[in-house]
DRENPA-626044 format. One record per residue (C-alpha): residue number from 1; x, y, z; chain. Coordinates in pm, whole numbers, plus 50000, padded with zeros to 5 digits. Layout:
<torfis>
TORFI seq     X     Y     Z mol
TORFI NUM     X     Y     Z   A
...
</torfis>
This chain:
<torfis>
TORFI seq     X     Y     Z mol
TORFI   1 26299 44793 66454   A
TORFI   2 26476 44482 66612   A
TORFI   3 26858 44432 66563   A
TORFI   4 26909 44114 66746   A
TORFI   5 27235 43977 66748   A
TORFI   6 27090 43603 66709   A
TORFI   7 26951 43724 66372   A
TORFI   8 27231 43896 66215   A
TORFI   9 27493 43586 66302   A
TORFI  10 27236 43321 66152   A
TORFI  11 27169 43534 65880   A
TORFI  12 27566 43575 65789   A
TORFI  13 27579 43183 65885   A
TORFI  14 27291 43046 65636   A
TORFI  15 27500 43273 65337   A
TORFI  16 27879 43221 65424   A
TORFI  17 27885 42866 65646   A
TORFI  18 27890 42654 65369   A
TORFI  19 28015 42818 65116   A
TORFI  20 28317 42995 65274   A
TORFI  21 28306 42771 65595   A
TORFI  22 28326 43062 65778   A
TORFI  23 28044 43139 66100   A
TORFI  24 27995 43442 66274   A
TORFI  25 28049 43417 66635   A
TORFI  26 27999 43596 66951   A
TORFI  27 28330 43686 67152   A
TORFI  28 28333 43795 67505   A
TORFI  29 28692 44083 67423   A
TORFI  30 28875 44201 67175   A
TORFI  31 28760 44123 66822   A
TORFI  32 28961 43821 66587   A
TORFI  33 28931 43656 66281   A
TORFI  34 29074 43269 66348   A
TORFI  35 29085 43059 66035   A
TORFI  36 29003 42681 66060   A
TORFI  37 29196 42460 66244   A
TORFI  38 29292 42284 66573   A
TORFI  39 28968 42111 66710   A
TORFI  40 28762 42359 66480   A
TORFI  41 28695 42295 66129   A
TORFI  42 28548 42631 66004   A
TORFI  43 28673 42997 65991   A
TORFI  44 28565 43211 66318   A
TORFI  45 28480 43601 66277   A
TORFI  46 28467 43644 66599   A
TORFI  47 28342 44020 66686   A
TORFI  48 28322 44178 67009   A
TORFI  49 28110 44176 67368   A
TORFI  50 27784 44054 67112   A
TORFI  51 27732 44428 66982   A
TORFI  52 27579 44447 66664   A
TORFI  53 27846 44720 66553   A
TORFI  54 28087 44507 66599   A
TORFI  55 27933 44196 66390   A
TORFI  56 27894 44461 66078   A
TORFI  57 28224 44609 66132   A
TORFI  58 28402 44223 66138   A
TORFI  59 28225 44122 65876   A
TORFI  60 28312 44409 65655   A
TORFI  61 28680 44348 65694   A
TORFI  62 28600 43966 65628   A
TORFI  63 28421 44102 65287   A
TORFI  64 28745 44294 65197   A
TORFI  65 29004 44035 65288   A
TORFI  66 29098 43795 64995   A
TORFI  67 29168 43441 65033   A
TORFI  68 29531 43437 65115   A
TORFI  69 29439 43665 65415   A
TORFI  70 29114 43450 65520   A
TORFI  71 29395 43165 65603   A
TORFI  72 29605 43374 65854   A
TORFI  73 29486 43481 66191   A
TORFI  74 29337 43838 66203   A
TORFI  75 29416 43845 65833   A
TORFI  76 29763 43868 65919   A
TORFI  77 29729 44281 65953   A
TORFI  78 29862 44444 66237   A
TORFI  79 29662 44589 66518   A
TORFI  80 29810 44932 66738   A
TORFI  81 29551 44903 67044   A
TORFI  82 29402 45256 67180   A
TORFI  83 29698 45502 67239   A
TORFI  84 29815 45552 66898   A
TORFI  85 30013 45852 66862   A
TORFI  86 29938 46041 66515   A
TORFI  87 30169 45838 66290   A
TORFI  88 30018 45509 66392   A
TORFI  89 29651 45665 66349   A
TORFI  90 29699 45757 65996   A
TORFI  91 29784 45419 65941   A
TORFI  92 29502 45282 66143   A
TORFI  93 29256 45538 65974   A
TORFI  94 29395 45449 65578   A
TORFI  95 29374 45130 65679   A
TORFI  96 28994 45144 65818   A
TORFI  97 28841 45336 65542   A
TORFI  98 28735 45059 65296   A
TORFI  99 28611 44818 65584   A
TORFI 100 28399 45088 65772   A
TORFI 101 28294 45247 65479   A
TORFI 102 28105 44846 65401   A
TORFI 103 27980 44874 65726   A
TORFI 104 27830 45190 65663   A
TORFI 105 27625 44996 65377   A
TORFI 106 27557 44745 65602   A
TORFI 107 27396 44935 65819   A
TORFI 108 27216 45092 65544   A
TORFI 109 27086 44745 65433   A
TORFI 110 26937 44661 65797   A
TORFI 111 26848 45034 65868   A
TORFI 112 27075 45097 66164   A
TORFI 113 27247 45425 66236   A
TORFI 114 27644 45421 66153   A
TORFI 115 27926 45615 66286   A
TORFI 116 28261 45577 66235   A
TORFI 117 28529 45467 66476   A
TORFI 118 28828 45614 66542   A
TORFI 119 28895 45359 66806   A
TORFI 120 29170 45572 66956   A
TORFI 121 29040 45723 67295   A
TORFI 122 29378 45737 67523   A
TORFI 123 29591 45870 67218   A
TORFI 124 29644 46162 66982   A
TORFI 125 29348 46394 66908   A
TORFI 126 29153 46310 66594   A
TORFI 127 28954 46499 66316   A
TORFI 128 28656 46251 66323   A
TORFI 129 28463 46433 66080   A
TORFI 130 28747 46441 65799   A
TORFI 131 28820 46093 65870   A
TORFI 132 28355 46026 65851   A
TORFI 133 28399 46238 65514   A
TORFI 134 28662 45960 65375   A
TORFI 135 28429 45672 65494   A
TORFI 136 28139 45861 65305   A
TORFI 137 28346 45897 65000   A
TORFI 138 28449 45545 64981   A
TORFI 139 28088 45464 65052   A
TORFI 140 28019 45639 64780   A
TORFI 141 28244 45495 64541   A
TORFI 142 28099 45095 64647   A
TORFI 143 27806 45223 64515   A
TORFI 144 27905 45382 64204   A
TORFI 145 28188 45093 64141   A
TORFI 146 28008 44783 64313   A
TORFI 147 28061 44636 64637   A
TORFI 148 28328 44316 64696   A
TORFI 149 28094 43982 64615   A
TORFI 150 28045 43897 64979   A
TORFI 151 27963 44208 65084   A
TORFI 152 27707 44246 64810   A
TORFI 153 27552 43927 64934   A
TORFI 154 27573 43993 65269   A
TORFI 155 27391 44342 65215   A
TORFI 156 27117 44169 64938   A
TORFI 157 27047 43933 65281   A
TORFI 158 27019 44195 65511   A
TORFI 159 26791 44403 65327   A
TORFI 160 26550 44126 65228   A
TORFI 161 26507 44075 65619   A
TORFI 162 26527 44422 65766   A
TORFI 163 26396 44611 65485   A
TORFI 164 26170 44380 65274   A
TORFI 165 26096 44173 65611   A
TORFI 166 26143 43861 65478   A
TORFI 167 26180 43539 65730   A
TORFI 168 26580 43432 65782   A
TORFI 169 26527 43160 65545   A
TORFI 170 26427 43374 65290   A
TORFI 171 26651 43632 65366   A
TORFI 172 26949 43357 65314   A
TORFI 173 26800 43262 64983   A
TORFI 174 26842 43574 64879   A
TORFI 175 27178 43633 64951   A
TORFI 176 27286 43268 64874   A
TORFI 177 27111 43354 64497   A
TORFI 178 27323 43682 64471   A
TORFI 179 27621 43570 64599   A
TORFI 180 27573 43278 64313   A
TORFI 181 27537 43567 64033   A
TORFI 182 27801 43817 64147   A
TORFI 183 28016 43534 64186   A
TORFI 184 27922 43375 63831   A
TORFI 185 27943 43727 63652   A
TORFI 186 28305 43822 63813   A
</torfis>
């Protein structure tokens, strides 16, 4: 199976661009969120070097983020680069759990592999499988519980093209139609 960048970005752009004016965009570093404003008039999630990891992973802490936090620049969270010594990385790894464990579902939607990131190479030594069992059981509980209303669109898109093979258009219909019912019903 494909995962082409191109598709995923104009699949999240046909749901979210006019309804949360918000595009997914190709960076060339570091990963950012960048509300509107200045010479651009829409909300940027802009996720890193084009990997398709990256897109799901942005997008996931997009889905999470309510809309005070979609008007500040990376959300307005803090960010301890690579290095983290262990205080810092149970922060960082609390702090991950709920956006990674999305992107875990997203993956599942569009039938790519997952693994968790622990994103903390040059620093402290880290359990990765305790922190991969925390991601699973918060997977678990979006599925049990529901998943946020974007993210639930987002995923109803992605598996109507990667799992149902539906065309892009179609795939947006389908995740512009349940975005318009989990929004309705909440």
């Amino acid at each position: 199976m494909v995962h082409a960048i191109d598709d995923v970005m104009a699949l999240f752009d046909g749901v979210f661009a006019d309804t949360f004016n918000t595009r997914l965009v190709k960076g060339g570093g570091e990963p950012i969120y960048l509300p509107a404003g200045g010479d651009v008039g829409y909300h940027r999630i802009v996720f890193a070097h084009g990997f398709f990891a990256s897109a799901l992973h942005e997008v996931s802490h997009w889905c999470i983020a309510g809309t005070a936090r979609r008007q500040l620049e990376d959300y307005g969270y803090w960010y301890e680069p690579d290095g983290r010594d262990a205080d810092q990385q149970a922060i960082f790894e609390q702090v991950e759990v709920a956006p990674q464990a999305l992107e875990r579902l997203l993956c599942e939607a569009c039938v790519k592999p997952f693994e968790v990131s622990v994103d903390n190479l040059d620093g402290v030594a880290v359990d990765r499988q305790a922190f991969a069992a925390k991601v699973a059981a918060r997977a678990e509980r979006y599925r049990d519980q529901g998943l946020p209303s974007r993210a639930e669109a987002f995923a109803a898109t992605l598996r109507a093209f990667y799992r149902r093979g539906e065309t892009r258009d179609v795939a947006i219909a389908a995740g512009r139609a349940r975005l318009a019912a989990v929004l309705t019903s909440a």
